[in-house]
C-alpha positions in Angstrom: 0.0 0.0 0.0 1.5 3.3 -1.5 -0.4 5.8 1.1 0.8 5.7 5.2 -1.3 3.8 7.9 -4.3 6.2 8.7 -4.0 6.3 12.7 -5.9 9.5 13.9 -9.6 10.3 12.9 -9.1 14.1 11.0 -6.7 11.9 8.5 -9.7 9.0 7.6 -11.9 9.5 4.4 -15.3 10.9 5.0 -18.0 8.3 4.8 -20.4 8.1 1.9 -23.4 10.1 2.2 -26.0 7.3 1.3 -24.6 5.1 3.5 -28.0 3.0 4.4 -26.9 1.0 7.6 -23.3 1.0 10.2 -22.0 -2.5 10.0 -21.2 -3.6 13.2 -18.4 -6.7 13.9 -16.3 -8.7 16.5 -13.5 -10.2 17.0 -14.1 -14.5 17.4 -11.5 -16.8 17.7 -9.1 -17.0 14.4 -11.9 -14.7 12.6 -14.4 -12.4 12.9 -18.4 -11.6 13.0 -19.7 -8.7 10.8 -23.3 -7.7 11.7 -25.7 -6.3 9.0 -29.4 -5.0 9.3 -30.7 -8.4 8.8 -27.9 -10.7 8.2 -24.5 -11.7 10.1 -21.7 -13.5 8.7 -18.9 -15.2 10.7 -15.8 -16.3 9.1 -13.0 -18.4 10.6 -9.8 -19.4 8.9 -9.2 -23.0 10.0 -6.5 -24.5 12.0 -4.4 -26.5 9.0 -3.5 -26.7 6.1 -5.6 -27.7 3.0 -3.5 -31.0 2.0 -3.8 -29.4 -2.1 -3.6 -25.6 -1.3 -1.3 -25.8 1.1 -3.6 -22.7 2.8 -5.3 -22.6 6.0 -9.1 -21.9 4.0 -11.7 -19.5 5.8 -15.1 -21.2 6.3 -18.1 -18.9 6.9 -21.2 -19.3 8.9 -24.0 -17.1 7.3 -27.2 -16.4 9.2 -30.3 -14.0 9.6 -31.1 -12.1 12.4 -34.9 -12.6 13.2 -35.0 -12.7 16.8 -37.1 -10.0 18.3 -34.5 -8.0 19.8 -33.7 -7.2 15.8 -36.9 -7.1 13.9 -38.9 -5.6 16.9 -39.2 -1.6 16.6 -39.5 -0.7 20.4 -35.4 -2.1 20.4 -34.9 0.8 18.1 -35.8 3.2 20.4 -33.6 5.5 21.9 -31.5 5.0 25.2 -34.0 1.4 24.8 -31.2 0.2 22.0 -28.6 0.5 24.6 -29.8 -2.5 26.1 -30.2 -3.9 22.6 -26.5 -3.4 22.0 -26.0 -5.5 25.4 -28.1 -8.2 24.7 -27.1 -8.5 21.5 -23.3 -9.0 22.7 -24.8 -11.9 24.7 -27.1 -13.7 22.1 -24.9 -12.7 19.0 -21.8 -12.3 20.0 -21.6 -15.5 22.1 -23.4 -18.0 18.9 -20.7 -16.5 17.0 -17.5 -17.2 19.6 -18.9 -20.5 20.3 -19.1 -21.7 16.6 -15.4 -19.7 16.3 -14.0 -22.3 18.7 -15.7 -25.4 17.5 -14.2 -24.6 14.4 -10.6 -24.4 15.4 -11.1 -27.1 18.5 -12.6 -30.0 15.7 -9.3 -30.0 14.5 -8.3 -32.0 17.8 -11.7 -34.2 17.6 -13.0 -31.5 20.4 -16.6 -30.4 20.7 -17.2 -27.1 22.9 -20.5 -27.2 23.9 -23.3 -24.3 25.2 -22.8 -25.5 29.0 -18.7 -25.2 29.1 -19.2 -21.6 27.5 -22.1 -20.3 29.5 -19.9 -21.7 32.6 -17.2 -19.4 31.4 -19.1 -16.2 30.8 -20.9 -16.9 34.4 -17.2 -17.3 36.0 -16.3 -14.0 34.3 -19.7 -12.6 34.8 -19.0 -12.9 38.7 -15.1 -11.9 38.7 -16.4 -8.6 36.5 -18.6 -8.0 39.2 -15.8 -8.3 41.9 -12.7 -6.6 40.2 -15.2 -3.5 38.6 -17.6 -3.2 40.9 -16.9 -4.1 44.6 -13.0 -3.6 44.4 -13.2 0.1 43.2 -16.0 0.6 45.9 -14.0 -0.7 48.3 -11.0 1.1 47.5 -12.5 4.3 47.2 -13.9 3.9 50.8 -10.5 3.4 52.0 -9.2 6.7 50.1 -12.8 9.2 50.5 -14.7 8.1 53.6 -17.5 10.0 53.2 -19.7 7.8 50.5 -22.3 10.5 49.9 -20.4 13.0 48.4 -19.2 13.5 44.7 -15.3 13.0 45.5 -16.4 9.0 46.6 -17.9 8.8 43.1 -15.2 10.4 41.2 -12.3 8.4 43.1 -14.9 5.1 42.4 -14.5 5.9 38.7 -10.9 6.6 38.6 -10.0 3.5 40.4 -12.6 1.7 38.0 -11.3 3.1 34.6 -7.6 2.2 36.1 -8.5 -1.6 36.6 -10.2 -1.9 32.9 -7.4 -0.2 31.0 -5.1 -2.7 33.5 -6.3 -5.7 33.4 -6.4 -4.7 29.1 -3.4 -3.9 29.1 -2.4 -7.1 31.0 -4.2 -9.6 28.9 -3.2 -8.3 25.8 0.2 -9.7 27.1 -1.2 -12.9 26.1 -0.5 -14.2 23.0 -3.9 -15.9 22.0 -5.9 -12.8 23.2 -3.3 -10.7 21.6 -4.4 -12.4 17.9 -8.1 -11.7 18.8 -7.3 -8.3 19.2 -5.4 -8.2 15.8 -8.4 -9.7 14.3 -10.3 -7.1 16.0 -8.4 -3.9 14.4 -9.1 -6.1 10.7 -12.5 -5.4 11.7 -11.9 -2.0 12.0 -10.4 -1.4 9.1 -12.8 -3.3 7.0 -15.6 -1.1 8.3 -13.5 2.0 7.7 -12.6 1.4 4.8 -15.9 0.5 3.1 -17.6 3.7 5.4 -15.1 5.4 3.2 -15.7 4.2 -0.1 -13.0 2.2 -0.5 -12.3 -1.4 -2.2 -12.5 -3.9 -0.3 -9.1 -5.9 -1.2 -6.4 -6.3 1.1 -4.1 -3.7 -0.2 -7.0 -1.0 0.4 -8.2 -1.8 3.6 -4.4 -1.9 5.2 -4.8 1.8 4.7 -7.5 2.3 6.8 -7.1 3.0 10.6 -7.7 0.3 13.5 -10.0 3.0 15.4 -13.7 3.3 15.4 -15.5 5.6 17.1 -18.5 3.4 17.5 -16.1 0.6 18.9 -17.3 -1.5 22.3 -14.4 -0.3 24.0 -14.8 3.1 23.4 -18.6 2.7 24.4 -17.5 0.9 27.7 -14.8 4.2 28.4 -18.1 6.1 27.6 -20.2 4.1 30.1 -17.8 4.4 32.4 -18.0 8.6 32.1 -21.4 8.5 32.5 -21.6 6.1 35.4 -19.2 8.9 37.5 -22.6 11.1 36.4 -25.6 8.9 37.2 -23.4 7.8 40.7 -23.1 11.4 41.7 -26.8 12.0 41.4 -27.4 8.5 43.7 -24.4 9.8 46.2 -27.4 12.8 47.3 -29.3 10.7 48.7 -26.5 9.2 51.5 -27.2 5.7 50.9 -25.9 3.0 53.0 -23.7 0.0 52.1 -26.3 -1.9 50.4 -28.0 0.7 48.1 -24.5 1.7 47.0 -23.6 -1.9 45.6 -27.4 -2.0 44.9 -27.2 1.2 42.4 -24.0 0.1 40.6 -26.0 -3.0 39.2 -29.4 -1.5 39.0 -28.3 1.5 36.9 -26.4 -0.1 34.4 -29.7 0.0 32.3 -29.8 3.6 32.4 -26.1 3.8 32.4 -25.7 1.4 29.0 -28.6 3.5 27.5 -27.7 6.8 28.0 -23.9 6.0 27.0 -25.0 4.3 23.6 -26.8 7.5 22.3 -24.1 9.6 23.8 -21.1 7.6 21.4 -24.5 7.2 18.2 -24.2 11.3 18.5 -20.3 11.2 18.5 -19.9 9.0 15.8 -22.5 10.6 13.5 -20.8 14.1 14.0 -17.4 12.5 14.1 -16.3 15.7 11.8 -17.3 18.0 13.9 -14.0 20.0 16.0 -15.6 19.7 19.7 -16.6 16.6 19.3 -13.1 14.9 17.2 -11.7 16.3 20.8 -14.6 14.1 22.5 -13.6 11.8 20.4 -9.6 11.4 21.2 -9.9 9.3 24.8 -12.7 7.2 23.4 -10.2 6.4 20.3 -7.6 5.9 22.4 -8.9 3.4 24.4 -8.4 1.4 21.4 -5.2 1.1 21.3 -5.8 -1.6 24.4 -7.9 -3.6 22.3 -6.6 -3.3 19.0 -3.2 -4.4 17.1 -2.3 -4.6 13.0 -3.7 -7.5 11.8 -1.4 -9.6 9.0 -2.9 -9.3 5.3 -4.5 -13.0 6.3 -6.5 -11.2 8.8 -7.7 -9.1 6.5 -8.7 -11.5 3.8 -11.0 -12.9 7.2 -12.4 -9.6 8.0 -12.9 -8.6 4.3 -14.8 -12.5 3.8 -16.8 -12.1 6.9 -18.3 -8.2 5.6 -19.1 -9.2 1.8 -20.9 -12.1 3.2 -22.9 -10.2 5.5 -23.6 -7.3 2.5 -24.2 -10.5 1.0 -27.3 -11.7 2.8 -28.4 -7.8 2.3 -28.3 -8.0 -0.5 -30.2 -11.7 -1.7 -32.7 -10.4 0.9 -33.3 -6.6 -0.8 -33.5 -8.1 -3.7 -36.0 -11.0 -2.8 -38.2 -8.1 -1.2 -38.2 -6.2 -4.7 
């Protein structure tokens, strides 16, 4: 590719004016998930080599999204698609990492089932809940005794943004998670590119930049910003031990809600000088997350999308 890596958000093509729908992805193991209106597609490059091609192939899983939380309109309400995006992650995002890792475990005869994954998310379900919620409380109580006033909440949300860009920073030390994240900045690009107007071959998408503004780890440093907010409010009303774990967990609607339209209005008006400053931490916090993907990441990320536009397209043109 002739042109320099795009990195910062001022340097990335415009998008295309008629742009209809924002494709959404994820990072799976050895591939990626790309999320249309309707359709998905996940595409996985297997674990060996083809015994004639001598090339690892990429298999994709094609499906369509027809499960309420997509088709029904009341999820497309605002601050009400927040929880959409969340439930989505758990419904979408998990069918997709499962079938990800049945994929590269069959090459060893192994068969991960529904229960060893939802055993996995549960154990990580509960150690989120302990290192993000009840450490930084805890913390914070140590370092601002008063609980009730806004210096508790802002020290809570300090301490809590430090442990999430720690414990990304120390996983990414890994070298398996370190791959997803490289196939995570392919889907970046991917999207970037083709939001731009670009072809979508693998010289053309290196150009683009591994940064999203819509990204889930920029919408979680969002979150996070807005949690300091809603928690100030609660800290008013003096509540005791119990209502202050209590409002960490029974926020997170409002939280998740109000945070998703918050980044929707960021990334539509990405162009706009206040908010490319907004912008910058929320970018930034990519950089955890994201790494440059090898051209053969690519070629994943760029399979996964055009079979995704794919089922958009076979069902547009079913429905003219």
């Amino acid at each position: 590719m002739p042109s320099p890596e795009v990195s910062a958000p001022e340097a990335q093509a415009k998008p295309k004016a008629d742009q209809p729908f924002f494709y959404g992805g994820q990072a799976v193991i050895e591939g990626v998930m790309m999320r249309g209106k309707r359709h998905y597609a996940v595409a996985v490059r297997l674990p060996t080599d083809d015994p004639e091609t001598h090339r690892r192939e990429i298999v994709v899983n094609r499906g369509e999204l027809t499960a309420p939380i997509y088709v029904n309109p009341v999820w497309k309400l605002p601050f009400v698609r927040g929880l959409a995006l969340i439930g989505e992650q758990l419904h979408l995002g998990m069918k997709s990492l499962i079938w990800s890792a049945n994929v590269n475990a069959g090459a060893n005869n192994v068969v991960i089932g529904k229960k060893e994954i939802t055993g996995s998310v549960a154990t990580a379900g509960v150690f989120a809940l302990v290192l993000f919620i009840a450490l930084p409380l805890l913390l914070a109580n140590f370092a601002v005794h008063r609980t009730g006033s806004f210096a508790f909440v802002l020290v809570e949300g300090l301490i809590r943004v430090g442990l999430v860009l720690g414990y990304l920073a120390a996983i990414s030390l890994l070298p398996d998670v370190r791959r997803v994240f490289q196939y995570h900045g392919a889907e970046h690009k991917t999207i970037n590119a083709f939001e731009s107007g670009w072809t979508l071959d693998v010289p053309s998408v290196r150009r683009a930049s591994t940064l999203h503004p819509r990204c889930g780890t920029g919408f979680l440093l969002v979150v996070l910003v807005v949690s300091v907010i809603v928690f100030s409010v609660v800290a008013l009303f003096h509540p005791n031990l119990f209502w202050l774990v209590a409002s960490r967990i029974l926020a997170i609607p409002l939280i998740a809600g109000s945070g998703f339209e918050l980044i929707r209005f960021m990334a539509r008006h990405r162009y706009n000088p206040v908010v490319r400053v907004a912008l910058l931490p929320v970018l930034g916090t990519q950089k955890f997350t994201t790494r440059e993907p090898s051209d053969d990441m690519l070629e994943v990320a760029i399979c996964a999308f055009n079979s995704a536009r794919e089922g958009e397209e076979e069902s547009a043109g079913a429905a003219a």
